[in-house]
FIGUVO-556995 format. One line per field, with one value per residue (C-alpha): residue number from 1; z, x, y. Coordinates in pm, 1 decimal. Example, Ala and Ser with C-alpha at 12.3 -4.5 7.8 and 13.67 -1.06 7.14 Angstrom:
<nodes>
num 1 2
c3 780.0 714.0
c1 1230.0 1367.0
c2 -450.0 -106.0
</nodes>
This chain:
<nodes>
num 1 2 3 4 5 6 7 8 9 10 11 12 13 14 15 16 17 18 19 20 21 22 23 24 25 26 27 28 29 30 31 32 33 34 35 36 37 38 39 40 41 42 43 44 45 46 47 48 49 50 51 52 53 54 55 56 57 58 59 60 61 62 63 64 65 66 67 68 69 70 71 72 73 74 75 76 77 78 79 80 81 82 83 84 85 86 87 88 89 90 91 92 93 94 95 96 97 98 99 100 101 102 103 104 105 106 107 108 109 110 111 112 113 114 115 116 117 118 119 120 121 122 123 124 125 126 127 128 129 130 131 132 133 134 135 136 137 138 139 140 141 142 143 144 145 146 147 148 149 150 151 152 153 154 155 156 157 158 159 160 161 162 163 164 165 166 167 168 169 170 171 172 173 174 175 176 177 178 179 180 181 182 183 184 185 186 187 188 189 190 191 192 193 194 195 196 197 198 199 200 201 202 203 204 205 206 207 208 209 210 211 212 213 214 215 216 217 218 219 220 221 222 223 224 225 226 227 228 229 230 231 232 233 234 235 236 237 238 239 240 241 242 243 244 245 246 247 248 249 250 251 252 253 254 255 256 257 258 259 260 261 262 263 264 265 266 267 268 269 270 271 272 273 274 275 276 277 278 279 280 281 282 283 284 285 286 287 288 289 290 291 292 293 294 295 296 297 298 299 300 301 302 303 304 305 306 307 308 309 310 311 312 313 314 315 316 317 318 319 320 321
c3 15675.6 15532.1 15295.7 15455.1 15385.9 15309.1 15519.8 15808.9 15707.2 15670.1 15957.9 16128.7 15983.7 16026.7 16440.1 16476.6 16604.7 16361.2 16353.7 15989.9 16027.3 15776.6 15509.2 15636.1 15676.4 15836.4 15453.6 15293.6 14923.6 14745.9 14457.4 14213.1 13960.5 13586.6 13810.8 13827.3 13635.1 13570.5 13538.4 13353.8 13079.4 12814.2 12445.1 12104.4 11799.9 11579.5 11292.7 11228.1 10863.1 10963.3 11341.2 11281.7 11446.4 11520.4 11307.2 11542.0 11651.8 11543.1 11632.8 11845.8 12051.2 12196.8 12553.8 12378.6 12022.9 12125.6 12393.9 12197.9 12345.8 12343.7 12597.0 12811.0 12822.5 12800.0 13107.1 13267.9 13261.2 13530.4 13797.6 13775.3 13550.3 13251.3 13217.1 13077.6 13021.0 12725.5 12774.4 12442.8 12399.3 12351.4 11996.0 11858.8 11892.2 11833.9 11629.0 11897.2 11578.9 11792.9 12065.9 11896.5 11736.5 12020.1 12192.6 11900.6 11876.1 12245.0 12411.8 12698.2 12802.6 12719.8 12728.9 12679.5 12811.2 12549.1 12440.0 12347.2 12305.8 12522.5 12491.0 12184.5 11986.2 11691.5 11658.5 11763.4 11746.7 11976.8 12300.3 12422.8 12081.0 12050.8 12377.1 12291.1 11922.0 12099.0 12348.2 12077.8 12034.0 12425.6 12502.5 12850.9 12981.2 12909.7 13020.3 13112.7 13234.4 13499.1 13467.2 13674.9 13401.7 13091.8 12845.2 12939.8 12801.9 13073.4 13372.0 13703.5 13910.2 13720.4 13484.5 13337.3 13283.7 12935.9 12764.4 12620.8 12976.1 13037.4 12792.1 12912.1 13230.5 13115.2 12835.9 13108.5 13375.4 13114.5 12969.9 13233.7 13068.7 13350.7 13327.0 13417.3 13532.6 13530.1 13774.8 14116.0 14427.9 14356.0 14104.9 14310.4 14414.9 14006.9 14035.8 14340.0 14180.4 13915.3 14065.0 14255.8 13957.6 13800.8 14054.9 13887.7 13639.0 13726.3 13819.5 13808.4 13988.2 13825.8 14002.9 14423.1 14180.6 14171.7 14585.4 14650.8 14278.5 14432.8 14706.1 14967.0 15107.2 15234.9 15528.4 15379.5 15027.8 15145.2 15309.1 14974.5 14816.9 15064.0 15071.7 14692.9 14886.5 14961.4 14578.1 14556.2 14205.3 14221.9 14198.4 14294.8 14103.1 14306.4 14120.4 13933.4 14278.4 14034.7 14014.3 14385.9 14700.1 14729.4 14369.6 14436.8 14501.6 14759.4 14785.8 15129.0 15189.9 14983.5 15250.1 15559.5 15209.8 15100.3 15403.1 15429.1 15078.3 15123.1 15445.9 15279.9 14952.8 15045.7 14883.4 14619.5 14485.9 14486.2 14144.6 14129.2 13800.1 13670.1 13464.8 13246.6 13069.4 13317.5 13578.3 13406.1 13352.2 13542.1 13802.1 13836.6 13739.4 13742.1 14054.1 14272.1 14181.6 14258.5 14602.8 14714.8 14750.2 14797.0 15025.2 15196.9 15336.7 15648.2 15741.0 15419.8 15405.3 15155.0 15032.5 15014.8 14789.0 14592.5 14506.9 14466.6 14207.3 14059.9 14100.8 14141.4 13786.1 13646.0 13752.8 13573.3 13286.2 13189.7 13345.2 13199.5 13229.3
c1 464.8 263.1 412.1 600.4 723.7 1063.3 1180.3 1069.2 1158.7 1480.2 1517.1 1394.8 1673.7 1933.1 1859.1 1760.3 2054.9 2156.5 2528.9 2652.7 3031.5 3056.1 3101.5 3395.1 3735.3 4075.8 4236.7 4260.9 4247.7 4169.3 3948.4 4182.3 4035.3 3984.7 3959.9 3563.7 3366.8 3006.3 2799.8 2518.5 2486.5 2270.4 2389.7 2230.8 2332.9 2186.1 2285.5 1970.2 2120.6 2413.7 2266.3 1878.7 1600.4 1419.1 1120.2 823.2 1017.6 1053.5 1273.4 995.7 1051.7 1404.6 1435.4 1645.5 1818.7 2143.5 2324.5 2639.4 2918.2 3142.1 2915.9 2919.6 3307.3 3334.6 3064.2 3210.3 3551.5 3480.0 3367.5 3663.1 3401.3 3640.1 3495.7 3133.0 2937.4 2679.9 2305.4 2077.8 1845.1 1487.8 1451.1 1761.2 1571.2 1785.0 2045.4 2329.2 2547.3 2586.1 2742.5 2935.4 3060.7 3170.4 3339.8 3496.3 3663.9 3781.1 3743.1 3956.5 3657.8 3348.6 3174.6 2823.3 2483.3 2293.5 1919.3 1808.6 1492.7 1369.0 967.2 800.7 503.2 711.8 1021.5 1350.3 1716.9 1839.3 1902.4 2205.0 2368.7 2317.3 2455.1 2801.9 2759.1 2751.2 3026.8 3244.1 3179.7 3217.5 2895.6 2898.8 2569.2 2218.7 1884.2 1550.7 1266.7 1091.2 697.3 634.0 859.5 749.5 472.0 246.5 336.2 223.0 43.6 140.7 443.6 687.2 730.4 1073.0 957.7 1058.1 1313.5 1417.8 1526.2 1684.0 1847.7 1966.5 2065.4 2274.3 2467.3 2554.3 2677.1 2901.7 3006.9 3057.0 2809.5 2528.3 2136.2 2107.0 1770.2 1512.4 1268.3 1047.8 1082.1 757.8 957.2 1236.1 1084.2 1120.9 1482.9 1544.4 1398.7 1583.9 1894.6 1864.5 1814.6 2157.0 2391.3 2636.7 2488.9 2605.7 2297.5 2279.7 1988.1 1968.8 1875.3 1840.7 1569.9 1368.2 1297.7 1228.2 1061.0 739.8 872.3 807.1 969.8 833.5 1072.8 966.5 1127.6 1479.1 1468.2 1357.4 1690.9 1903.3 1849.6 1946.6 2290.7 2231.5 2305.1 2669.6 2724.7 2435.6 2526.9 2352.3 2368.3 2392.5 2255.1 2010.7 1933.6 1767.1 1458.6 1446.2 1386.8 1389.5 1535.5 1756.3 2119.4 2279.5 2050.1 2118.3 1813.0 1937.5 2301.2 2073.8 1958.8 2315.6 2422.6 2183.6 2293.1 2621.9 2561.1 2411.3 2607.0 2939.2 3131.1 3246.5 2888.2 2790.5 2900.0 2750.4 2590.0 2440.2 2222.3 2294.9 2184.2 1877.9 2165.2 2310.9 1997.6 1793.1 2075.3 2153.3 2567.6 2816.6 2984.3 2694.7 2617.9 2983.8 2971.1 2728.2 2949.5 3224.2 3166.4 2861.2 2892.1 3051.4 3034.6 3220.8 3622.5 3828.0 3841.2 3477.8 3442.6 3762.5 3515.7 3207.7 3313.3 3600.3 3649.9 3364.8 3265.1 3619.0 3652.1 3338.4 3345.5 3710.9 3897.0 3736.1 3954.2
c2 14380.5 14712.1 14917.9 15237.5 15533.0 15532.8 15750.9 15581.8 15227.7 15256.2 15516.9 15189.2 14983.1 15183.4 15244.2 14882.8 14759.1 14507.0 14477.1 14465.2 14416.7 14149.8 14426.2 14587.7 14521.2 14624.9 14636.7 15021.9 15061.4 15391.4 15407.8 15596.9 15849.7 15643.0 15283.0 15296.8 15060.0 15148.3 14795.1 14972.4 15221.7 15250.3 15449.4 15464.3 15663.7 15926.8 15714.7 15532.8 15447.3 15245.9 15156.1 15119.1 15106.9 14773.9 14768.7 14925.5 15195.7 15523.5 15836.6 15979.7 15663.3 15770.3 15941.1 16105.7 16192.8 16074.9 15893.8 15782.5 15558.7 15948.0 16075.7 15843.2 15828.6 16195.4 16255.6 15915.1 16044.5 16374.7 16147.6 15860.6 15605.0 15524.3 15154.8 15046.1 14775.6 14844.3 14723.8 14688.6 14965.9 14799.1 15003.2 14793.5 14501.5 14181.8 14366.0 14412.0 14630.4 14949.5 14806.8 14570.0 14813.5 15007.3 14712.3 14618.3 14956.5 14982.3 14661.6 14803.2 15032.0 14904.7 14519.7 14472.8 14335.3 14170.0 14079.9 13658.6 13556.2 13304.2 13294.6 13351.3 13193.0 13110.2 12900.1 13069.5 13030.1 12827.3 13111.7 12948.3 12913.5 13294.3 13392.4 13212.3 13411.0 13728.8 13676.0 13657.5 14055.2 14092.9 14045.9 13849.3 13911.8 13892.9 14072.6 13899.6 14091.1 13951.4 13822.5 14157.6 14440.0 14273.2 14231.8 13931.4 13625.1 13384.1 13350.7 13150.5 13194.5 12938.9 13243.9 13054.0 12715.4 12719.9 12523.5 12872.2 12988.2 12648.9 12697.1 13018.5 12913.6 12573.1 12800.4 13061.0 12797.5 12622.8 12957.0 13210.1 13470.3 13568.8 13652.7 13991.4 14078.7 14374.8 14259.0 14370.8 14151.4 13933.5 13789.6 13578.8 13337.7 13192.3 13322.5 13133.2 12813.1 12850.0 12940.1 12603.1 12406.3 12617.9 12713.8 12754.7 13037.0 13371.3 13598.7 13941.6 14164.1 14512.9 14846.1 14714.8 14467.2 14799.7 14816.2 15179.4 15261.8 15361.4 15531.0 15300.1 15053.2 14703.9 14499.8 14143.7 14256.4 14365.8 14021.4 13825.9 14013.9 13963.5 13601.3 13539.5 13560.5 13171.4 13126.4 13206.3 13342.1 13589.3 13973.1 14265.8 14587.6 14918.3 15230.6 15393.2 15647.6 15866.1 15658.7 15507.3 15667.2 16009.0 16082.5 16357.8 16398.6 16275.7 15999.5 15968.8 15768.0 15473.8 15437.5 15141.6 14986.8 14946.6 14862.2 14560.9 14458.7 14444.6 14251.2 13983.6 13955.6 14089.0 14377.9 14118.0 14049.1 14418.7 14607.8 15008.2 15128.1 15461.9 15352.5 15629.2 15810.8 15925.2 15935.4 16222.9 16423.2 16685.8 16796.1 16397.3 16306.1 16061.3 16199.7 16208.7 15835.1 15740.1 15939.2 15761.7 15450.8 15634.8 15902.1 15819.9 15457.3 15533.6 15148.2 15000.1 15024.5 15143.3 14817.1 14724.5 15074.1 14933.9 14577.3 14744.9 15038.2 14854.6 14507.4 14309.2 14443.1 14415.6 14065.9 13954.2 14195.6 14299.5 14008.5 13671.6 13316.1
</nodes>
């Protein structure tokens, strides 16, 4: 299917007359202020001596000076988000100190989403062995860029196959501790094979897996999403509206996208995220990001809201066996 414009592509899905009733339910349960977990958050520090920079990088490289773990609690805290989970800043490298730190300090509020190496022309550390190392400092996730969001290290479509991301994948299934990926929809088809070969990793697709970035939207893409649902321990992250679509509050254009998503994966595989710091930037907040779920779904229940801004993030993040 051609690209088309937003707008009218998901005016199209939302009049099509697909029923969606999977998502909702005849159970009510109030998302309480201070109950809201946000599944995606990046914060750095201006303390370069005892947090620094990976070597490369350089102040001038930040978005901005600061984005310390007190902001994000402090802006967090007007819109009900009282619960984070930390993803590595690319200019900290391998050195996971700040957040660590953080966690360490109040592991009631924050976890964190960590950075392995997988691919490299040298030898590494063994990936998996690294991943359990960091868990230990409530780090229960880890990102991978996909072949289409990261420097070129490969050609071909079988962007994973190596024993790195095996690697990955066998550590997380045994462990509990998902992939949590940064990727466009050309890349699932890898995910998909991969998620075959490891069903019982837990996956986790960040940002809609950037549909809507250019401002278009393609039918056959929503579909390759929605069916990761066949793989039953793959999540989908609900957020960053400041980048996709329309890019201004209330991001009312993103609702028939949800609404498919949910379909597929259920409210208990959906988990919303800011993606702060950008969501809290240029007339963008916490609370308009929350509404969205909250306010502006007209199809999901109280308790589909409940799973998606509390729970399904709380049960993977906060509540480990």
């Amino acid at each position: 299917m051609p690209a088309l414009t937003r707008r009218s592509c998901l005016m199209g899905i939302a009049t099509s007359g697909m029923t969606l009733g999977s998502s909702t339910s005849a159970g009510h349960r109030e998302v309480k202020p201070s109950q809201i977990v946000d599944a995606h958050v990046h914060v750095w520090s201006t303390n370069t001596t005892q947090f620094p920079l990976a070597p490369g990088f350089s102040k001038s490289d930040l978005w901005f000076p600061s984005y310390p773990v007190e902001e994000v609690r402090r802006l967090g805290a007007a819109a009900g988000v009282n619960r984070f989970n930390l993803v590595q800043m690319t200019w900290y490298g391998l050195d996971h100190s700040y957040i660590l730190d953080a966690i360490a300090r109040d592991p009631q509020h924050f976890v964190g989403t960590g950075i392995v190496p997988a691919v490299a022309d040298v030898a590494l550390a063994d990936p998996g062995r690294t991943m359990l190392e960091l868990a230990q400092g409530g780090i229960y996730a880890f990102r991978i860029r996909g072949h289409s969001t990261r420097p070129k290290i490969g050609a071909g479509p079988r962007w994973m196959d190596y024993p790195g991301f095996e690697k990955m994948f066998a550590t997380g299934a045994q462990h509990n501790l998902a992939l949590s990926f940064l990727l466009g929809p050309k890349d699932l088809p890898e995910v998909d094979r991969m998620c075959k070969r490891f069903p019982q990793t837990p996956v986790i697709l960040d940002h809609f897996c950037l549909i809507g970035r250019q401002k278009t939207l393609v039918d056959k893409e929503i579909q390759a999403l929605c069916n990761m649902a066949q793989h039953r321990r793959v999540m989908v992250k609900l957020g960053a509206f400041y980048g996709l679509g329309a890019q201004q509050p209330p991001y009312l254009d993103m609702v028939p996208l949800i609404q498919r998503i949910v379909d597929a994966f259920g409210p208990d595989r959906c988990m919303w995220e800011s993606d702060a710091p950008l969501q809290t930037r240029d007339g963008h907040t916490f609370a308009a990001a929350v509404a969205v779920i909250g306010e502006h779904c007209p199809f999901l229940s109280e308790t589909d809201k409940h799973k998606i801004l509390t729970t399904t993030a709380e049960n993977f993040f906060f509540r480990r066996l």
